[in-house]
ChimeraX commands (.cxc) that place a marker at each C-alpha (Angstrom):
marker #1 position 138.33,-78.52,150.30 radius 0.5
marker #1 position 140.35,-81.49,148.41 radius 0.5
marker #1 position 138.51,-83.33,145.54 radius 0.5
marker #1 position 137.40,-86.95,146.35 radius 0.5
marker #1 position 139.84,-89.55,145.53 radius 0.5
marker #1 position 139.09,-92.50,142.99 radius 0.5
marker #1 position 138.11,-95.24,145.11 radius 0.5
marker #1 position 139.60,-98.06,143.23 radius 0.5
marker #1 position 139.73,-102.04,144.31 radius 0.5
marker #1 position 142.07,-103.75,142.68 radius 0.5
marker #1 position 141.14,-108.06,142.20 radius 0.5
marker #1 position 144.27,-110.34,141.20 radius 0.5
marker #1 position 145.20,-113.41,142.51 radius 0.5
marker #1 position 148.93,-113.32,141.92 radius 0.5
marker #1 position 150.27,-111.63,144.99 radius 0.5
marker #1 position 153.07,-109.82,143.17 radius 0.5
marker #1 position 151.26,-108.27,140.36 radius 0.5
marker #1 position 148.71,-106.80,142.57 radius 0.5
marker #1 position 151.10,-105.91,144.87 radius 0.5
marker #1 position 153.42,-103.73,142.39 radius 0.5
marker #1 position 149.77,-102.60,140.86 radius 0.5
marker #1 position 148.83,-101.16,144.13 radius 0.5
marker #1 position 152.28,-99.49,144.60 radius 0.5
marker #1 position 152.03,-97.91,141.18 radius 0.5
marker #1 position 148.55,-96.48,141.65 radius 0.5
marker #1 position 149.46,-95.28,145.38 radius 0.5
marker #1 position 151.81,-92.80,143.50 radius 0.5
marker #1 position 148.52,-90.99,142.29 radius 0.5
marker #1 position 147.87,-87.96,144.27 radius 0.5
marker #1 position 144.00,-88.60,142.97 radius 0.5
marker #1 position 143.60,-92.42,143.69 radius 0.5
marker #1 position 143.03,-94.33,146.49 radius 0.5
marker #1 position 143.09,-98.22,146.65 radius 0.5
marker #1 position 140.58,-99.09,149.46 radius 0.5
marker #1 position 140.24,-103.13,148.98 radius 0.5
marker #1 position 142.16,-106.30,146.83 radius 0.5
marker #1 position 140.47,-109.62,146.50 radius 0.5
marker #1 position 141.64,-112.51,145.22 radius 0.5
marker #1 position 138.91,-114.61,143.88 radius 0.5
marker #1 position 136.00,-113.24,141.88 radius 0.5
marker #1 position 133.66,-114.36,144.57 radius 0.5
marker #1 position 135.27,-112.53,146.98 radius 0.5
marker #1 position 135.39,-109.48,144.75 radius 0.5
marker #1 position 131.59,-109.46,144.13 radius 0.5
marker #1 position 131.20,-109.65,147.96 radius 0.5
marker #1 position 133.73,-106.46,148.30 radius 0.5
marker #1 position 132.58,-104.47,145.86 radius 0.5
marker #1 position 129.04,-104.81,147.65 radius 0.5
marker #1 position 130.51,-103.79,150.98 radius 0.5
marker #1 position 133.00,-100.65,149.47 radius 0.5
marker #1 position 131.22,-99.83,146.58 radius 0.5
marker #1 position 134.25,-98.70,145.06 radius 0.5
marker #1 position 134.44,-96.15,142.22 radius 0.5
marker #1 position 136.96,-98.26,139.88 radius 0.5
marker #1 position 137.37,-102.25,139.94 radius 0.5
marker #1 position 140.67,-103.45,138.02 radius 0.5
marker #1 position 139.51,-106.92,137.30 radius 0.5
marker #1 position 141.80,-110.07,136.03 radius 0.5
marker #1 position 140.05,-112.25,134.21 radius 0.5
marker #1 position 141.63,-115.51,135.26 radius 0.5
marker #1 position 140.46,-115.78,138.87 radius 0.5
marker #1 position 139.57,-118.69,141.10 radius 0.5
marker #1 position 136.03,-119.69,142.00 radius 0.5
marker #1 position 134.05,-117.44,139.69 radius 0.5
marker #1 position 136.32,-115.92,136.56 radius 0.5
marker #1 position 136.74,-112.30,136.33 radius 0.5
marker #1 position 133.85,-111.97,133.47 radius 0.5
marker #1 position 131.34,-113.76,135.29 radius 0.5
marker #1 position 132.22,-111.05,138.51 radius 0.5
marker #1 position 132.52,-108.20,136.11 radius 0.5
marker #1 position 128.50,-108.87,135.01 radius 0.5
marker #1 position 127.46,-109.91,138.67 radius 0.5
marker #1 position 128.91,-106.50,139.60 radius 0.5
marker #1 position 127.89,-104.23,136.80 radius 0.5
marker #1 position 124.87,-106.00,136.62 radius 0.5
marker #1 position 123.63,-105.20,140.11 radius 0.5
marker #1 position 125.58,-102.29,141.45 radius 0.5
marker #1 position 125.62,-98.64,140.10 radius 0.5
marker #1 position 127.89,-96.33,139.34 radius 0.5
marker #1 position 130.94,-99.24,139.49 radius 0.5
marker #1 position 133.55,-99.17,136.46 radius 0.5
marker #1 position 135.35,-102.13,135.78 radius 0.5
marker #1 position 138.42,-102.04,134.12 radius 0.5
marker #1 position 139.13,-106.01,132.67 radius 0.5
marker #1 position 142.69,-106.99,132.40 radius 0.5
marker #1 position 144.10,-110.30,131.07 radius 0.5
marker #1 position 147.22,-112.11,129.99 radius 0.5
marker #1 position 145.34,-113.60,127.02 radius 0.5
marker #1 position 144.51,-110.78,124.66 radius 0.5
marker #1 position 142.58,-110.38,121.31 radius 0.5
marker #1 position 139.45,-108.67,120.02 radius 0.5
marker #1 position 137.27,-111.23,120.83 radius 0.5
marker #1 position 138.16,-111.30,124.48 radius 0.5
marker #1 position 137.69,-108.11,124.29 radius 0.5
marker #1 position 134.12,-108.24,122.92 radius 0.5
marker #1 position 133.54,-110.70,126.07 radius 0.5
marker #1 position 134.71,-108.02,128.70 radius 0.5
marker #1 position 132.51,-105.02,127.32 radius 0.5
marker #1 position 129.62,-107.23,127.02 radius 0.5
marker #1 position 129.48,-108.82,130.60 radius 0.5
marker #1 position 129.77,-104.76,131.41 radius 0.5
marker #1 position 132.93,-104.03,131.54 radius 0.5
marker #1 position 133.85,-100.04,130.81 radius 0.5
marker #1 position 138.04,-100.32,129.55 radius 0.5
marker #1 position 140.15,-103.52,128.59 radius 0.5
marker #1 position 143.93,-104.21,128.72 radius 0.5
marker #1 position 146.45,-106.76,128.63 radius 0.5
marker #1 position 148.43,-107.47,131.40 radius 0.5
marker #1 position 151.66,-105.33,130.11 radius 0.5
marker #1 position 149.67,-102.64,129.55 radius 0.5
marker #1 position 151.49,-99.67,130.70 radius 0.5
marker #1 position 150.70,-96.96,133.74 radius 0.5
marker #1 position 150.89,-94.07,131.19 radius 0.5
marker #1 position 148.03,-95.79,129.68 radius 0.5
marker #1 position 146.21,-97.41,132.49 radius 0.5
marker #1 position 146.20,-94.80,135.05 radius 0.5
marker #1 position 144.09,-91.93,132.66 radius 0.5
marker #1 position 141.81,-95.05,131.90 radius 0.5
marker #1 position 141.02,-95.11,135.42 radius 0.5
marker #1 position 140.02,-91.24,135.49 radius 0.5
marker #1 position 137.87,-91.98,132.37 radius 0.5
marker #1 position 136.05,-94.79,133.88 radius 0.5
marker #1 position 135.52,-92.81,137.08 radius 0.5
marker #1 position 133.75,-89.93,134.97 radius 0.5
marker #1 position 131.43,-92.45,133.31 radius 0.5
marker #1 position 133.32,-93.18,130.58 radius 0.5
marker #1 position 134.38,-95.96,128.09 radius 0.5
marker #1 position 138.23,-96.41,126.91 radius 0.5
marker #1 position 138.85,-98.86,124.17 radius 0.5
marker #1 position 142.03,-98.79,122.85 radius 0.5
marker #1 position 143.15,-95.07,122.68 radius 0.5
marker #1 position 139.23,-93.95,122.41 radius 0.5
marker #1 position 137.41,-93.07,124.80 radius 0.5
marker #1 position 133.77,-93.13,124.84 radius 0.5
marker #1 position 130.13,-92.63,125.85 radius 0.5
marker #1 position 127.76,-95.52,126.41 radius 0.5
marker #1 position 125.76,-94.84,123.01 radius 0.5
marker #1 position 129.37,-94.69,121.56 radius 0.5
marker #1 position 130.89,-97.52,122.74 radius 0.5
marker #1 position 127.52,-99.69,121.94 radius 0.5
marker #1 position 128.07,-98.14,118.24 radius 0.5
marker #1 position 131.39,-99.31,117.99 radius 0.5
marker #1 position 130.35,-102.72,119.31 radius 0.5
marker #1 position 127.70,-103.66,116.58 radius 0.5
marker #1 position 130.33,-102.07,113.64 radius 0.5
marker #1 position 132.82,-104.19,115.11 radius 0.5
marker #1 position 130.75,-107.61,115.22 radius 0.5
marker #1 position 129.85,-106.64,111.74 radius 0.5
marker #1 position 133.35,-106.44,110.53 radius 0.5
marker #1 position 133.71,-109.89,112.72 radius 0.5
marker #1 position 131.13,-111.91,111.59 radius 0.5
marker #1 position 132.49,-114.74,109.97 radius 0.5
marker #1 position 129.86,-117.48,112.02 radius 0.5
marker #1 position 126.31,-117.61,111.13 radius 0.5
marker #1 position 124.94,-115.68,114.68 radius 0.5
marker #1 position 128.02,-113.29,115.51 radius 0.5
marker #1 position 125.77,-112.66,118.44 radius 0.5
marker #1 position 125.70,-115.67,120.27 radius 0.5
marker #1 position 129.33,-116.95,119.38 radius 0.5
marker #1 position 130.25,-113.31,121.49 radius 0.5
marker #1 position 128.05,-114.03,124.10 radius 0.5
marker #1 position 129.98,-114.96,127.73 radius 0.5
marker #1 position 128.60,-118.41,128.86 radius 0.5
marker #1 position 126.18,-118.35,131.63 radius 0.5
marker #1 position 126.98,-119.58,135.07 radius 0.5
marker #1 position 125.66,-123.23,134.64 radius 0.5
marker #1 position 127.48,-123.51,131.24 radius 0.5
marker #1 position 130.28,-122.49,133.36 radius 0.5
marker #1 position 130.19,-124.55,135.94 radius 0.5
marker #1 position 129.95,-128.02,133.04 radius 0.5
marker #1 position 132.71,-126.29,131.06 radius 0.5
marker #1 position 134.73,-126.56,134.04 radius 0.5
marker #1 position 133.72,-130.01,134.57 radius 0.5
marker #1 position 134.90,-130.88,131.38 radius 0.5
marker #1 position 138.48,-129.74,131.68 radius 0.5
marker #1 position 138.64,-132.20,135.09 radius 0.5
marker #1 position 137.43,-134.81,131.91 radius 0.5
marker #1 position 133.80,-136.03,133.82 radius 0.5
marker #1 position 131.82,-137.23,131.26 radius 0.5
marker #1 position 128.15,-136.22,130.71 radius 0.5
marker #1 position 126.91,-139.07,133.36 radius 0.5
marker #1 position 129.43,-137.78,136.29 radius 0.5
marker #1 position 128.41,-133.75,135.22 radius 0.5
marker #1 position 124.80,-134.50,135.62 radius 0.5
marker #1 position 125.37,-137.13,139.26 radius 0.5
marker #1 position 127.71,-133.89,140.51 radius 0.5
marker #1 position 125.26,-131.06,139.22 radius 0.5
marker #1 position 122.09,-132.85,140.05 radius 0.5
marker #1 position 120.53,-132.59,136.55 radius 0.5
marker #1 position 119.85,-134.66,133.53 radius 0.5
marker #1 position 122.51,-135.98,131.09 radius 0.5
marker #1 position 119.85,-134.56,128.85 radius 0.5
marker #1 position 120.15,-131.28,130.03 radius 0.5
marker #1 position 124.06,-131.36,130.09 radius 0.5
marker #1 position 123.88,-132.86,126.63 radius 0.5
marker #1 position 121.36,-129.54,125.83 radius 0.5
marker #1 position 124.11,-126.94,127.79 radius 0.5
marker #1 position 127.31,-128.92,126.11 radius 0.5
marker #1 position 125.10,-128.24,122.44 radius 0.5
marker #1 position 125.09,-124.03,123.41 radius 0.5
marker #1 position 128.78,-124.45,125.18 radius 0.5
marker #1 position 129.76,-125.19,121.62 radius 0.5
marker #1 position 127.43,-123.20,119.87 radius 0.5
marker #1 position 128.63,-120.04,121.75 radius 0.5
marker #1 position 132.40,-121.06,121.55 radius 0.5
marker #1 position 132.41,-122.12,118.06 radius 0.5
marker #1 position 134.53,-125.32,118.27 radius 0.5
marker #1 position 133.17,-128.50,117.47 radius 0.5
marker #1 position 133.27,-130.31,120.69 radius 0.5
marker #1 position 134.06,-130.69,123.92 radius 0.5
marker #1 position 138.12,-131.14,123.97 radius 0.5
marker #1 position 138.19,-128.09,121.98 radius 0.5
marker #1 position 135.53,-126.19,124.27 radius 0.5
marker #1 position 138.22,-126.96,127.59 radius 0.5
marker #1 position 141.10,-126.23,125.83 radius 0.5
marker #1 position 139.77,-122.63,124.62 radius 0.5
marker #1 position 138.25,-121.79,128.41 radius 0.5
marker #1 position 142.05,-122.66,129.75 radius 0.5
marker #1 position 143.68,-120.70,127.02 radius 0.5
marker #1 position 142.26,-117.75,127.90 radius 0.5
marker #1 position 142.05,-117.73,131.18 radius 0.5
marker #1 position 138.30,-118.20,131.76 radius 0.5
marker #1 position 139.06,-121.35,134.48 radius 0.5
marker #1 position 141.96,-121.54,135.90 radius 0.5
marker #1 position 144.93,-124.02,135.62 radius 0.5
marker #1 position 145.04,-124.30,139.50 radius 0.5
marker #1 position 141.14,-125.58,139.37 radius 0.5
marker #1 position 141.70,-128.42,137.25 radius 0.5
marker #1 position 143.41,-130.97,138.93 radius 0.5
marker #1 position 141.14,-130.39,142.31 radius 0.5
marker link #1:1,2 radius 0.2
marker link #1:2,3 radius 0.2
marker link #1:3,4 radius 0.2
marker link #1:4,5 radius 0.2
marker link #1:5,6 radius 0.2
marker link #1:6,7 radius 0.2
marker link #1:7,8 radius 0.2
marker link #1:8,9 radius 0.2
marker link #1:9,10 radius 0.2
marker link #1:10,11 radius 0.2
marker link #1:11,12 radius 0.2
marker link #1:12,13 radius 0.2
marker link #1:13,14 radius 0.2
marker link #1:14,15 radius 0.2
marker link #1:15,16 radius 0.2
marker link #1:16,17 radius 0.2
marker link #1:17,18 radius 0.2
marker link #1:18,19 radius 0.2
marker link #1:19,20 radius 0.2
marker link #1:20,21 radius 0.2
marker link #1:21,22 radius 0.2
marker link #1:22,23 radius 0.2
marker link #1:23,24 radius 0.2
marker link #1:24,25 radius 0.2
marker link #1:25,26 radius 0.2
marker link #1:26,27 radius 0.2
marker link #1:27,28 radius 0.2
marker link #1:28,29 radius 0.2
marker link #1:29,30 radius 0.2
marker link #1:30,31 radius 0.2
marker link #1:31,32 radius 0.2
marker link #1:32,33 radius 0.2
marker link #1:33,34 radius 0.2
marker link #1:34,35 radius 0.2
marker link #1:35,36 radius 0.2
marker link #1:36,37 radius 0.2
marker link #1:37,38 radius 0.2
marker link #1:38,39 radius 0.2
marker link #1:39,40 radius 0.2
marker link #1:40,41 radius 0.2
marker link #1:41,42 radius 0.2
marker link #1:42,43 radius 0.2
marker link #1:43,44 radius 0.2
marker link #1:44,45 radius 0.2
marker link #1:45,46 radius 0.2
marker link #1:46,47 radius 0.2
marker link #1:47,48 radius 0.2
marker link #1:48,49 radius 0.2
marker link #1:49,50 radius 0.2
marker link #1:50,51 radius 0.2
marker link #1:51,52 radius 0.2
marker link #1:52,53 radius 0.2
marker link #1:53,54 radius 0.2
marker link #1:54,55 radius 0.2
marker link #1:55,56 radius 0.2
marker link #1:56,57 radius 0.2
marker link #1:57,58 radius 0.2
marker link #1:58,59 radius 0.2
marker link #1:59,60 radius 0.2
marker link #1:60,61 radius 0.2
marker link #1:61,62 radius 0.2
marker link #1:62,63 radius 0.2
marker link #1:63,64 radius 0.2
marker link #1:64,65 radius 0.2
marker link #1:65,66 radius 0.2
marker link #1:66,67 radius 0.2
marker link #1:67,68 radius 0.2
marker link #1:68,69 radius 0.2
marker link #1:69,70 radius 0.2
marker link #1:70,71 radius 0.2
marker link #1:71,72 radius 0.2
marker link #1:72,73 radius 0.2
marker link #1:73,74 radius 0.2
marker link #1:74,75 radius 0.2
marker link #1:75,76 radius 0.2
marker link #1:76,77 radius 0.2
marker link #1:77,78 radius 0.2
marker link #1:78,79 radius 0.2
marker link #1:79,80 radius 0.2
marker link #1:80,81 radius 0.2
marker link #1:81,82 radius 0.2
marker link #1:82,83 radius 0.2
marker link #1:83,84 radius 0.2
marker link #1:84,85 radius 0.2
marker link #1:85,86 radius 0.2
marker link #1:86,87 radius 0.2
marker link #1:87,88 radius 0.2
marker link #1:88,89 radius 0.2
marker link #1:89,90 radius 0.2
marker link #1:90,91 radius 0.2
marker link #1:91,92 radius 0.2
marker link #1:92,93 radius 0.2
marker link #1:93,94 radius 0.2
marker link #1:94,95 radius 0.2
marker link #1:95,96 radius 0.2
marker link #1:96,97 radius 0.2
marker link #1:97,98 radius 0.2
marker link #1:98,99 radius 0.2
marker link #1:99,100 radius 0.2
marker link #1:100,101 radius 0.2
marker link #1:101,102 radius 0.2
marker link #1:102,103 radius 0.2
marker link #1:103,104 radius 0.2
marker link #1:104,105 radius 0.2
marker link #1:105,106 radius 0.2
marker link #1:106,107 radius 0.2
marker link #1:107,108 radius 0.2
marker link #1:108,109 radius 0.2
marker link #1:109,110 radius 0.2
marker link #1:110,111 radius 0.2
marker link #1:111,112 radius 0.2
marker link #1:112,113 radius 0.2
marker link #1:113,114 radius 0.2
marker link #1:114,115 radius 0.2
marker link #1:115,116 radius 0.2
marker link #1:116,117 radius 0.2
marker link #1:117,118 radius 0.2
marker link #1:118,119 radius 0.2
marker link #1:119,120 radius 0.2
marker link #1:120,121 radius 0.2
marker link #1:121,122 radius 0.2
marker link #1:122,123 radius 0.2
marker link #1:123,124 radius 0.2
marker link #1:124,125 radius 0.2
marker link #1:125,126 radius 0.2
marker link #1:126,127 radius 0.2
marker link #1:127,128 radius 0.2
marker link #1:128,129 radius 0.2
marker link #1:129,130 radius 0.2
marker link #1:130,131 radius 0.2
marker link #1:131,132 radius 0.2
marker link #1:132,133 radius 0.2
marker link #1:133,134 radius 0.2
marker link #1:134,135 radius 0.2
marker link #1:135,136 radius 0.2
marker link #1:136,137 radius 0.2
marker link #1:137,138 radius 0.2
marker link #1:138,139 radius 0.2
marker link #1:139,140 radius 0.2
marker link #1:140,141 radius 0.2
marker link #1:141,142 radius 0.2
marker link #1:142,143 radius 0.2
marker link #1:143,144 radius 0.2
marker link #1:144,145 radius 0.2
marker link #1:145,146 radius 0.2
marker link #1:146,147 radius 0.2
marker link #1:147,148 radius 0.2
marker link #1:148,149 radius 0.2
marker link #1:149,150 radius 0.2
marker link #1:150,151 radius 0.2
marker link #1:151,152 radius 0.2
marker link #1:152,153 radius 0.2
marker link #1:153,154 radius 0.2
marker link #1:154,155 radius 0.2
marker link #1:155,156 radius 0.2
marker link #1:156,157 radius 0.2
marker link #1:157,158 radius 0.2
marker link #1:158,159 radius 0.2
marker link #1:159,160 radius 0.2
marker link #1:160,161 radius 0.2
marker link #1:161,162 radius 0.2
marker link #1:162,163 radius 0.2
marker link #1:163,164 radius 0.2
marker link #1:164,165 radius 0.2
marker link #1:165,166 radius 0.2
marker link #1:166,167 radius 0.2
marker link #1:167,168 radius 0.2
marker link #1:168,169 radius 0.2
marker link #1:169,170 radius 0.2
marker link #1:170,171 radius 0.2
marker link #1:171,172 radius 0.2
marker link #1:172,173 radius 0.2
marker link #1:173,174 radius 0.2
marker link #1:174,175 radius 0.2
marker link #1:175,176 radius 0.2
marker link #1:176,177 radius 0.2
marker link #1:177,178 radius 0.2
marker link #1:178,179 radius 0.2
marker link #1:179,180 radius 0.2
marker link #1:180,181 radius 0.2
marker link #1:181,182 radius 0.2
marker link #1:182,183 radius 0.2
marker link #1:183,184 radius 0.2
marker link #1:184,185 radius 0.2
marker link #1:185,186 radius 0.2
marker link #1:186,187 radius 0.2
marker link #1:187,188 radius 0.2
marker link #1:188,189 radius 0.2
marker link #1:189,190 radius 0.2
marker link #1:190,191 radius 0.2
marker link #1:191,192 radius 0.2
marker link #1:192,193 radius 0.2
marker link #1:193,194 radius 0.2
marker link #1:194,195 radius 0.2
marker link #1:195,196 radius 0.2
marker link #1:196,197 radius 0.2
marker link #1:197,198 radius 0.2
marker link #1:198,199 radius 0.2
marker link #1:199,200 radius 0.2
marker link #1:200,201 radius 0.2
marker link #1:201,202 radius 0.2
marker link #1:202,203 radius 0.2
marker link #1:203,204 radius 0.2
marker link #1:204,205 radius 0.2
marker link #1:205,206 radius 0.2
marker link #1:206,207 radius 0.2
marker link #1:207,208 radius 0.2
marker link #1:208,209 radius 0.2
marker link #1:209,210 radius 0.2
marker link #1:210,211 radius 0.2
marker link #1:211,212 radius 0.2
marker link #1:212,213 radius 0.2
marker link #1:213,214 radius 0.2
marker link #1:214,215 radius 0.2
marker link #1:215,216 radius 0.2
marker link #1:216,217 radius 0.2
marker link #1:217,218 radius 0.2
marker link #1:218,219 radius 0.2
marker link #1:219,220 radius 0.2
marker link #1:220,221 radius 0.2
marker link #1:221,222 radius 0.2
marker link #1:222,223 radius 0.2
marker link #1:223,224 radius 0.2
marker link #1:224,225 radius 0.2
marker link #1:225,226 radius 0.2
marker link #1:226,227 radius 0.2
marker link #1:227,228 radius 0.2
marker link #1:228,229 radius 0.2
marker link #1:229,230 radius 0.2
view
């Protein structure tokens, strides 16, 4: 009897990436892509249908980002590994992707050599960050060392944290440039409120206000460029 394969789903919204992703993992005797989405709605919807083993996430993703679908899946489905990939790469992005739940973390160039036993790692259960792989307990060890060596603000904690979903949803509100008036008419809430949510936006992003907040969340990739001029 033949081993399971690694159920993987792979979610990128450029067509030719994912396509010469899928090719590459295809070659695998041991891996099996069963589903691609393109948005990170529509990957949180898959991954409830499939439950796949492995999800190869991109973080900059239409509708919902690829963090904010990494937590909504890790945060309600079991035994689902996310692997986070980006274009945009530094430690602190990578803080952000292990703490919404995500298991491994590479940049976009990262090669198949490296990616590919990642994969089998995360299958098993297990962590990879950089060439390390890891338990839970280990990788949650490494994290607190690492904001340690990091912690150049006040609360290292909450400048880490991913925004929430309504922070997201003003943030990208701000890069369309509504002011606090037209964010709370389109959201329904208080300018009071979205003055309270810009103060954490802020807070969390360390920048001092709001130009600075939209250009960081477009750097890296955390609301697309194709969502802005909607």
């Amino acid at each position: 009897m033949q081993p399971s394969k690694i159920r993987v789903m792979i979610v990128e919204d450029h067509p030719l990436f994912g396509a010469g992703l899928k090719r590459v993992l295809e070659l695998e005797d041991d891996i099996e892509v069963v589903a691609e989405a393109h948005t990170g709605k529509e990957a949180v919807e898959l991954a409830e249908q499939i439950r796949p083993d492995v999800v190869i996430m991109d973080v900059n993703l239409p509708e919902m980002n690829g963090l904010q679908a990494t937590r909504e899946i890790t945060t309600h489905m079991d035994n689902i590994g996310v692997i986070v990939i980006t274009a945009y790469h530094d430690d602190e992005q990578l803080f952000h992707a292990l703490r919404a739940g995500a298991m491994a973390y590479y940049p976009k160039d990262v090669q198949s050599s490296e990616l590919i036993p990642a994969i089998r790692q995360v299958a098993r259960g297990n962590y990879v960050v950089g060439d390390m792989v890891m338990s839970k307990p280990q990788v949650a060890s490494w994290l607190l060392r690492k904001f340690e060596e990091m912690a150049v603000f006040e609360d290292a904690d909450v400048v880490f944290s991913p925004l929430t979903p309504r922070e997201m949803e003003i943030l990208k509100l701000i890069t369309k440039g509504y002011s606090n008036k037209e964010i709370a008419r389109a959201l329904g809430i208080s300018r009071q409120t979205v003055k309270n949510h810009m103060s954490a936006i802020l807070r969390k992003l360390a920048v001092n206000d709001r130009t600075q907040a939209a250009v960081l969340a477009l750097k890296r990739g955390w609301i697309p460029l194709t969502e802005v001029g909607e």
